[in-house]
C-alpha angles and dihedrals in degrees: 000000000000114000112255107230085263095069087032088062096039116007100060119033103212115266095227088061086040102057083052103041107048102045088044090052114106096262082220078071104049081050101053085052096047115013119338083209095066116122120246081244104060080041090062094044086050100054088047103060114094100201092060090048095107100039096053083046096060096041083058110039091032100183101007098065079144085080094077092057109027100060117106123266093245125081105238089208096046088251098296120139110264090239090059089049101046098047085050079053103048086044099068089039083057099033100125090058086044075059086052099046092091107136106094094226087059103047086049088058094049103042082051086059110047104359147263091269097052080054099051102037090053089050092045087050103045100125089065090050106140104189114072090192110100120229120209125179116063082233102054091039099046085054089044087057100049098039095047090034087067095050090059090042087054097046090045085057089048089084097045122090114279089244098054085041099056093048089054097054099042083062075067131070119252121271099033120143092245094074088055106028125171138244091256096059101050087050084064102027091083090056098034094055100044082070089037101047093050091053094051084058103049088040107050137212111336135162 
C-alpha cells in the first residue's frame, strides 16, 4: 500500500539524509543507544549498513527524524570533523599558555594530544587570546583547549538553525561543553570563528 504524505513525513526518514546522516553520527551515541559494550568495530558495521540507516537513526534523534533531511545543503564547518573545530577553536582562546609552551618535550605532549596544527594556528592567533590564565603543563592545557574550545564551538552553533545544530553535535559524543556552553563563550565564538572558519577554508578536509 502506498504511504499516505503522513508516513512519508514521519514514518520513513529519507534514505539520501540518511546515508549521510548515520555513518557521520558520534558511534558513543549509536552505543548508548544499543550496548555500551559494543566494539568500535560492530559500531562501524553497524553505521554502514544501509538497511539499518532509519532504524539507528531513530534510536538516536527519537522525536526530531526531521534532522536527517532539513538541514542545508552546505556543511557549517566546511566539512571538517567538530573536534577539529572546536580545538582550533580552544587554541586561539588559550593562545597566551600555547607562547608559554616552549620546552620541546612539552610541546610534543601537547601536539600528541591535540595536534601540530592546534599548536600553530593558537600561536599564529595570539593577539585574539581570550584567557588571560596561564596554563602550564601539555597535559592541563591540551584538556583547557578542548574543553574551552567546545564551548566556543557550542555557542557558535547557538545561531545556526536547530537542524544544522543538531547534526553538528551528534558528530560529538555526548557530554561535551558544546552542547551547554556558557555565557562567556558565546561573548568570544563570533571573533574566534571568523579566524577559524577562513582557515578551514584555505586548508581543506582533515581529520
Amino acid at each position: 500500500m502506498p504511504a499516505t504524505q503522513a508516513e512519508s513525513d514521519h514514518g520513513g526518514i529519507a534514505a539520501t539524509g540518511l546515508a549521510a546522516l548515520v555513518p557521520a553520527i558520534h558511534p558513543a551515541r549509536i552505543a548508548a543507544c544499543l550496548d555500551g559494550s559494543l566494539s568500535p568495530t560492530t559500531l562501524a558495521r553497524l553505521q554502514a549498513s544501509g538497511r539499518l540507516h532509519e532504524r539507528l537513526a531513530r534510536l538516536v534523534l527519537g522525536d526530531a527524524p526531521e534532522i536527517s533531511t532539513a538541514s542545508s545543503a552546505a556543511d557549517p564547518l566546511l566539512g571538517a570533523a567538530p573536534r577539529r573545530v572546536a580545538l582550533l577553536a580552544g587554541a586561539v582562546w588559550h593562545a597566551r599558555s600555547l607562547l608559554k609552551l616552549i620546552a620541546g618535550q612539552d610541546i610534543a605532549i601537547f601536539t600528541e594530544r591535540v595536534g601540530a596544527e592546534v599548536h600553530a594556528f593558537g600561536i599564529r592567533h595570539v593577539e585574539q587570546a581570550v584567557s588571560s590564565t596561564l596554563i602550564t603543563g601539555p597535559e592541563r592545557l591540551a584538556e583547557a583547549v578542548e574543553h574551552d574550545g567546545h564551548g566556543c564551538l557550542g555557542a557558535w552553533l547557538a545561531a545556526l538553525p536547530e537542524p544544522d545544530r543538531r547534526q553538528i553535535l551528534l558528530r560529538l559524543p555526548p557530554g561535551t561543553v558544546a552542547e551547554q556552553s556558557m555565557a562567556v563563550h558565546a561573548a568570544a565564538a563570533g571573533e574566534i570563528f571568523a579566524a577559524v572558519l577562513p582557515h578551514l577554508a584555505s586548508v581543506g578536509t582533515r581529520p
